[in-house]
Steps between C-alpha positions, in 0.01 A plus 500: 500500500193506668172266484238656300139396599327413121149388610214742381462782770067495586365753385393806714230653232200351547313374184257691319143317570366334256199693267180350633337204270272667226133346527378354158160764474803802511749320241515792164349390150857370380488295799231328446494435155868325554320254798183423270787416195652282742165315613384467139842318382439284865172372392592454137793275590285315715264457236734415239618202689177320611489165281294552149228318609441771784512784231293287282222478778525852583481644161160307403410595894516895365352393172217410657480819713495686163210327372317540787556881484371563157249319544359669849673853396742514817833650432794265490668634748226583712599162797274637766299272795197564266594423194680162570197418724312539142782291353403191664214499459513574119746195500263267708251530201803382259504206322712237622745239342256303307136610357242541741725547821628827678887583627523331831534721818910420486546653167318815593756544800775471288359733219448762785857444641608507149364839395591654815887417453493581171355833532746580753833334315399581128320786498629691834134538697539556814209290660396594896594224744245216474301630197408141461378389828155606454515319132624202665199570805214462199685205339459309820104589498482407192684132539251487830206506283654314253534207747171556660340438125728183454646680203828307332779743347838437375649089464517522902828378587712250324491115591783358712696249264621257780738194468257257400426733219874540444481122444285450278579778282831379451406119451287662260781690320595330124887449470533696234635864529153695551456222808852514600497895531112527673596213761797719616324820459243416686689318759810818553138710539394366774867464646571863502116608543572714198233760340491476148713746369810418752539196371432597097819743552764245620799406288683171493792649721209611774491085573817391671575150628602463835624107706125600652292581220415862298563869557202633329652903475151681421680837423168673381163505712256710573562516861880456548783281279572155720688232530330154534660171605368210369555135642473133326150384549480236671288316207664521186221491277422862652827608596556874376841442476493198233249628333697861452790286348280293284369801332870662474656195339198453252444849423946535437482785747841519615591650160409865540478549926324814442210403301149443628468198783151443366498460098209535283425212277451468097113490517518190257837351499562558896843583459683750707437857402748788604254699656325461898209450617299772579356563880130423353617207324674364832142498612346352176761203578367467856166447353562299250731224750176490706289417216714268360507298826111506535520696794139644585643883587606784292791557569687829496873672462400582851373134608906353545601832745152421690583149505856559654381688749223258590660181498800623686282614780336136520851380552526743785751777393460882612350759346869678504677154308192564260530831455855470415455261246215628283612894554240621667524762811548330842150588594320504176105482556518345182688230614341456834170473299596187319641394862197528665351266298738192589513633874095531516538109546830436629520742795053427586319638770354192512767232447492296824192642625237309306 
């Protein structure tokens, strides 16, 4: 018996070459109505997962657009350099939050960013590359002259709430449920530098004890879903931690896991509704703690994430740590505004010179 050789014998044809790569401008009409399925399904997935509040903002953002097309006769779909350049200024002549102001220069931006993704995801325009930049170029004149006037638009940007305020808020807290629930509201706020609506959609179960404090599992955000840890202050009286369980005992949260972490109460009897708060009423609460306490500042659902960021950088923690904490990008010019103002007197020119 002889020894047969079994491994494959190499080929001697030599393989066909493969058909060159088709360029997109020669693909047939079958072609490319498969490819612009595919995109459309892409960008409605996309869509369909950004958090409600997103959709919310972007559906009035394209409600607006419509209004401002009837009334100037542009076609809806007509997103052109020209006619969002005629956009913004139409908006800068709208009235603002309250009587007698006008939208700030912010809210334009974002109603021009808003229409322009919408038109693009909803309603399948095709904008050119930068249709917006030279919106966004008379936006910026307009601000310039704005400033130049000493014109005022929009609240400006929310108070810090700092520890001191933290204090007193929560020394000014009844002990009864309503003072019981804003004291650790306010106080797991500021811990996790929370926007409003991130904290008004945790559950019970999104609050777990650890030897070292809280997870605080914000699973829906407008940015990206986190996971914050949470130690034991080092002051009890405005210790996130304590104050979280005070609320959880005295509210009989542990019953249902997966109901709201912040209850509404009975507007007269202050008992424990089933239902949550609301992100504007997360704010309203805000307010209302620094009123209660006498605190000369309005306060806002924005003033606790400010506050975080502020007081943290007094104690001399990165912009990275913060960023981590409070969600925001690494490099967020948002962030490194409210920054600037602690490091304009930490990190002085002048410090040591005079």
């Amino acid at each position: 018996m002889t020894n047969t050789d079994l491994s494959p014998t190499p080929s001697t044809t030599p393989s066909a070459p493969a058909p060159p790569a088709a360029h997109p401008e020669t693909y047939d009409a079958s072609t490319r109505t498969a490819l612009e399925h595919i995109d459309r399904h892409a960008v409605r997935v996309v869509a369909d997962h950004r958090p409600e509040r997103t959709r919310t903002g972007y559906a009035q953002d394209w409600k607006c657009w419509t209004r401002f097309c009837t009334e100037s006769g542009v076609p809806l779909l007509a997103l052109t350099p020209g006619t969002l350049t005629a956009y913004v200024e139409w908006l800068w002549t709208q009235p603002g939050w309250k009587a007698g102001t006008h939208l700030a220069p912010s809210t334009i931006d974002r109603r021009l960013s808003g229409t322009v993704v919408s038109a693009r995801e909803e309603h399948g325009v095709k904008p050119e590359p930068g249709v917006a930049r030279l919106a966004r170029a008379r936006l910026s004149q307009l601000v310039k002259q704005m400033e130049k006037d000493g014109e005022q638009r929009g609240r400006g940007p929310a108070a810090p709430l700092l520890v001191d305020h933290l204090t007193a808020i929560s020394a000014a807290c009844p002990e009864n449920l309503m003072g019981i629930r804003d004291r650790a509201l306010v106080l797991m706020h500021f811990a996790v530098a929370a926007r409003e609506h991130e904290l008004a959609a945790t559950r019970v179960r999104d609050y777990t004890a650890t030897p070292a404090g809280i997870q605080a599992d914000l699973r829906v955000s407008k940015i990206r879903p986190r996971t914050v840890p949470v130690p034991y202050g080092s002051r009890p009286s405005i210790c996130p931690v304590r104050a979280w369980t005070a609320w959880k005992e005295a509210a009989g949260l542990d019953s249902d896991p997966d109901s709201p972490a912040w209850r509404r109460l009975h507007s007269r009897w202050h008992t424990v509704m089933s239902g949550g708060l609301q992100p504007e009423s997360v704010g309203d609460v805000i307010t209302r703690a620094g009123v209660r306490a006498g605190i000369d500042i309005r306060f806002t659902g924005h003033s606790p994430r400010r506050g975080l960021a502020t007081s943290s950088r007094l104690k001399g923690h990165d912009q990275i740590a913060i960023a981590r904490q409070g969600g925001w990008a690494p490099h967020s010019k948002v962030l490194a505004g409210y920054l600037e103002v602690v490091d304009q007197w930490e990190d002085n020119a002048l410090i040591g010179v005079l």
